[in-house]
C-alpha positions as CSV (number, residue, x, y, z in Angstrom):
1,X,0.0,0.0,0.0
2,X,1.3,3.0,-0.8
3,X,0.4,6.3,0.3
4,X,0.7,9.9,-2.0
5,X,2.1,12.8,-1.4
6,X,-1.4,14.4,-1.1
7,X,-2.7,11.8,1.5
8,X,0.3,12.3,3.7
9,X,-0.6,15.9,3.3
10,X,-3.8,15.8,4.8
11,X,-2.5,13.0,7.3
12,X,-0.2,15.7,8.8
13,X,-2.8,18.6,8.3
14,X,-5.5,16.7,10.3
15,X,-3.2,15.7,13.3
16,X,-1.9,19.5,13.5
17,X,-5.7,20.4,13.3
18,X,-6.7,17.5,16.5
19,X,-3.6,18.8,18.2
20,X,-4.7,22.8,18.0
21,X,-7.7,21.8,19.1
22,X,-6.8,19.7,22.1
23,X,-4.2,22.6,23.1
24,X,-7.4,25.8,22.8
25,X,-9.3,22.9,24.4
26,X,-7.3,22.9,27.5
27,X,-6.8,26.0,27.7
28,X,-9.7,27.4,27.5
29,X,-10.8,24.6,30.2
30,X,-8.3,25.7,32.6
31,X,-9.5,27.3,35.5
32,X,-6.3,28.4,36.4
33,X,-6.1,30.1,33.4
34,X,-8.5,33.1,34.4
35,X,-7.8,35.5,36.7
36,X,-9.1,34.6,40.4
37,X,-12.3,36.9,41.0
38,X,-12.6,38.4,44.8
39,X,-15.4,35.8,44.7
40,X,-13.4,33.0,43.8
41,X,-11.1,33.4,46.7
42,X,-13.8,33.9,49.2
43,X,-15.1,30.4,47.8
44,X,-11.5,29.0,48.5
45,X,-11.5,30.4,51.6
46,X,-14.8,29.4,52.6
47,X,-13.1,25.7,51.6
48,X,-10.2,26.2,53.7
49,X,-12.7,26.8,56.8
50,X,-14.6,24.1,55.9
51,X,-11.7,21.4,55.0
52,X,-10.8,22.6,58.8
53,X,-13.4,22.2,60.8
54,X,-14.0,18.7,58.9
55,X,-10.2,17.4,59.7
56,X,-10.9,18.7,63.4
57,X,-14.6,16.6,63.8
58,X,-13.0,13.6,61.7
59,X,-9.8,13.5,64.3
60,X,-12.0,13.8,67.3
61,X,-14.4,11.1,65.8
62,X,-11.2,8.9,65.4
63,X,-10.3,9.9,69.2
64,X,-13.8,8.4,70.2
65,X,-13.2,5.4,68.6
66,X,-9.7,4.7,69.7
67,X,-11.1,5.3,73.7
68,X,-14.1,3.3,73.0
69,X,-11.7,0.5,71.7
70,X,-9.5,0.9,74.4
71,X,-12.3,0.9,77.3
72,X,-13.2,-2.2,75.5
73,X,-10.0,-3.9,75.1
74,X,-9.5,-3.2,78.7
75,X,-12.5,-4.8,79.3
76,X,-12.0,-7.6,77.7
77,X,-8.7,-8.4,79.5
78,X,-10.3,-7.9,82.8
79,X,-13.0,-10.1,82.1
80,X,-9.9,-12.6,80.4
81,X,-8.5,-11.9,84.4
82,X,-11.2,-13.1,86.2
83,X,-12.7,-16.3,84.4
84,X,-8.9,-17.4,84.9
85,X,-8.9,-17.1,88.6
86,X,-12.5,-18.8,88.3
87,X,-10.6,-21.4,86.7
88,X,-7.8,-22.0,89.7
């Protein structure tokens, strides 16, 4: 199969055309690209704040769950304790 000079042309010109388009594509999908508005970085702010106070509820949640475990554990070992002195 051979290929002409014509249809290596428009081999070239179509791949230069998808990647033009892929490049304005981006771009204009960027939202880095535009200029952060005073409402933008109240939003991000309002994020900050808000990732925050989520990391702070989700560590004490964890430390709830770590005593509770604990309490248990100890619990468990107690009760381990005394069905082994039943035992004697």
């Amino acid at each position: 199969m051979t290929i002409t000079r014509a249809t290596k042309h428009q081999i070239v010109a179509a791949l230069l055309a998808g990647c033009v388009s892929s490049v304005a594509f981006a771009q204009a999908s960027d939202p880095t690209a535009a200029p952060a508005t005073h409402a933008d970085k109240k939003a991000a702010k309002e994020q900050a704040k808000a990732d925050k106070k989520a990391a702070v509820a989700q560590a004490k949640a964890d430390k709830k769950k770590t005593d509770a475990q604990a309490d248990a554990d100890k619990a468990n070992a107690d009760a381990a304790v005394k069905d082994a002195k039943k035992q004697d």
